[in-house]
N, C-alpha and C positions, 0 to 999 in steps of 0.2 A: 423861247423867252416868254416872262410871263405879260399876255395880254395880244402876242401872235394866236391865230384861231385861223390857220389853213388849213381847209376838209379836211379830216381824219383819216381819209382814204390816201395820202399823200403824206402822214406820217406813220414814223413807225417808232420802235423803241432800241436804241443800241445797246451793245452788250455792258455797258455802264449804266444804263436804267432810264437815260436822256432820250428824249423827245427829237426826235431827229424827221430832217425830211426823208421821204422816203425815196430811195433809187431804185430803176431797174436794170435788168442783165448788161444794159449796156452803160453802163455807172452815170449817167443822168439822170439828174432830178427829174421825178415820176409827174409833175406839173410842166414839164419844160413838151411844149408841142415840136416833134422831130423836124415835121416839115419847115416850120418858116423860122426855129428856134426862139420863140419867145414864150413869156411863161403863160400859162393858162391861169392862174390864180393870183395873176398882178397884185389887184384891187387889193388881194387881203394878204398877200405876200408876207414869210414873217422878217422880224428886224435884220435880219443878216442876210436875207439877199438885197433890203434895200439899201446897206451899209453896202452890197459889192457896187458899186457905180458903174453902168449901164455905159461902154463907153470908153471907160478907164483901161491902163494897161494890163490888169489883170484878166480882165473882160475879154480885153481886143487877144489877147496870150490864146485865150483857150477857144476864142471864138477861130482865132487864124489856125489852132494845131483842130481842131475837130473838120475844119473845111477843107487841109490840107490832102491833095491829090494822096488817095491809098494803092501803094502796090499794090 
């Protein structure tokens, strides 16, 4: 969105021409620290991860299926 400015190195471009965060192999956002899961680029975070609420059921959705015991 215009006036988000999270390090460059943590975006990329989608096959739509869009400014996206960037993900790695394991389809997390490339700011997100694996160890304790929170993001590394809070502070400057752009508007749609501060739109997702920290907490909220979507949050807690993907925080419970990523924590979830793996066969």
């Amino acid at each position: 969105m215009p006036g988000d400015h999270p390090p460059g190195h943590h975006v990329t471009v989608d096959p739509s021409g869009v400014d996206v965060m960037a993900r790695l192999d394991d389809g997390w956002c490339s700011a997100l620290d694996r160890n304790t899961m929170r993001c590394t680029i809070y502070s400057v975070r752009p508007q749609v991860c501060r739109d997702y609420a920290m907490g909220g059921p979507d949050c807690l959705s993907e925080r419970s299926a990523w924590f979830a015991p793996r066969a």
